[in-house]
C-alpha positions in Angstrom: -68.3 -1.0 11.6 -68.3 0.8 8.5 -66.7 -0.1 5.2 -63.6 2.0 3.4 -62.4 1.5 0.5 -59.1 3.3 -1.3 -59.2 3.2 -4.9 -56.2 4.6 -7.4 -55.4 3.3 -11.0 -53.0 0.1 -10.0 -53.7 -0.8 -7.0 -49.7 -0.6 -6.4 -49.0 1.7 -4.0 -51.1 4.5 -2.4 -54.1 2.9 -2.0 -51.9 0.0 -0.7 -50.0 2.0 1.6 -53.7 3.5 2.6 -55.5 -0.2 3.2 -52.2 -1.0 5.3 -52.0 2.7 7.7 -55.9 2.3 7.6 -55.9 -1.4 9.3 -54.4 -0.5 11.8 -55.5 3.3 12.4 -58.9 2.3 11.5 -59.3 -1.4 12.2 -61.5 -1.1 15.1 -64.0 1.2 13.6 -64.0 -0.4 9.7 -63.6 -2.7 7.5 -60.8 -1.4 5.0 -60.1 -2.0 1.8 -58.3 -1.5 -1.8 -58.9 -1.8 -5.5 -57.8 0.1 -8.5 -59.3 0.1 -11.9 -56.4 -1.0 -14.1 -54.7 -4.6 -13.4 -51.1 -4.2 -12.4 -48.7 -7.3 -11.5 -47.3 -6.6 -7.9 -47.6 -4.0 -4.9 -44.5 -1.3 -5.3 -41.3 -2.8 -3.1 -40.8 0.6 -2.0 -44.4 1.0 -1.3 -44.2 -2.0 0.8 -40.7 -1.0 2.6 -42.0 2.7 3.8 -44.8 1.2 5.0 -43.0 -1.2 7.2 -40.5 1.1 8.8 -43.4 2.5 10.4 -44.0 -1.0 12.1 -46.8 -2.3 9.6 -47.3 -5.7 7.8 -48.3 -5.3 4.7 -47.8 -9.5 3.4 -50.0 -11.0 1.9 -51.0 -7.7 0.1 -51.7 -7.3 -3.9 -53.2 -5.6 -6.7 -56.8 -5.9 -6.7 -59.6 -4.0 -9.0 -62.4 -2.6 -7.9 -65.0 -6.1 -8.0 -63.0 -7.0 -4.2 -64.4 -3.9 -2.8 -68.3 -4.0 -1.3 -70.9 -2.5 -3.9 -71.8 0.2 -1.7 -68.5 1.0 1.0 -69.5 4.2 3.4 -66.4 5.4 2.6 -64.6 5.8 -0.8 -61.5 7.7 -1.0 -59.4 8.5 -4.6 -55.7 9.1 -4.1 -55.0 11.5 -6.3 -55.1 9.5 -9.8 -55.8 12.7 -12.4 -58.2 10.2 -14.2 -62.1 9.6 -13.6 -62.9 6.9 -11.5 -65.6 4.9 -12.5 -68.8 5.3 -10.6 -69.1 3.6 -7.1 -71.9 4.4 -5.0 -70.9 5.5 -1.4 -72.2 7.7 1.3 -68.9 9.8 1.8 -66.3 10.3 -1.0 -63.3 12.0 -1.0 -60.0 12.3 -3.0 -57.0 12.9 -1.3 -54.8 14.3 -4.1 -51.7 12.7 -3.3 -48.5 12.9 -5.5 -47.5 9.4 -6.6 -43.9 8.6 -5.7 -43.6 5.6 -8.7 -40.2 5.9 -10.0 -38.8 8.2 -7.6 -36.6 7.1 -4.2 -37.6 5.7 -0.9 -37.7 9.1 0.5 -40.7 10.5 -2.0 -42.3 7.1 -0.9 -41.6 8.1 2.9 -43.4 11.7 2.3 -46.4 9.7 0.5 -47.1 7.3 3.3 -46.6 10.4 6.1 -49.6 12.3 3.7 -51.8 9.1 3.9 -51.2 9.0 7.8 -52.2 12.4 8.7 -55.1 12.0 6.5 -56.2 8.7 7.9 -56.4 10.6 11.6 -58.8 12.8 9.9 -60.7 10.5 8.1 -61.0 8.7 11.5 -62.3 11.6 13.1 -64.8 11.9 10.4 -66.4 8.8 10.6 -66.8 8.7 14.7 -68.3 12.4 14.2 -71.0 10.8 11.3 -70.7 7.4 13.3 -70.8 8.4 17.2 -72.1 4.6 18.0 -68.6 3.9 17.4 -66.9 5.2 20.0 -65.5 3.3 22.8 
């Protein structure tokens, strides 16, 4: 398995929305994982609630910072935050340049999480063509 990890600035919701979608779209090829490099108090409701009209569980979820990712993931991918992240050595990173929905309606929350799932199906391809020992 290889290791992924989402960062953003809280923690709050798109990254969380991303370890969520990437559990399960993911899960049998990596180890997933989110941080964010500013402490924040709680994971977004609407975050939560537009990832679980899609069928996901996101309990148990929170704000982390970046020391609960590993030192090294394969994989690092930036939402979108418009601020530097701070470096963390990886093999592969990406940012995905996604809008944040914070303060807007369920529906900009909706669009977010539909973004993060497309772009998870790509990322997945990605890492079975760099990791072909992974497919079953």
């Amino acid at each position: 398995m290889v290791e992924v990890a989402f960062i953003c600035i809280h923690n709050s919701c798109r990254s969380q929305m991303a370890e969520t979608i990437g559990k399960d779209l993911l899960g049998d090829i990596a180890q997933v994982y989110s941080a964010g490099t500013e402490n924040y108090p709680e994971v977004k409701p609407l975050a939560l609630e537009a990832v679980r009209e899609i069928g996901l569980d996101p309990t148990g979820q929170s704000p982390k910072l970046l020391d609960a990712i590993p030192p090294k993931p394969d994989y690092l991918i930036t939402m979108g935050c418009e601020v530097e992240c701070p470096y963390v050595p990886t093999t592969y990173r990406e940012d995905w340049g996604l809008d944040d929905p914070s303060g807007q309606p369920i529906e900009a929350f909706r669009e977010t999480r539909d973004d993060i799932v497309s772009k998870m199906y790509r990322l997945r391809d990605q890492i079975l063509a760099d990791h072909p020992e992974l497919k079953r």
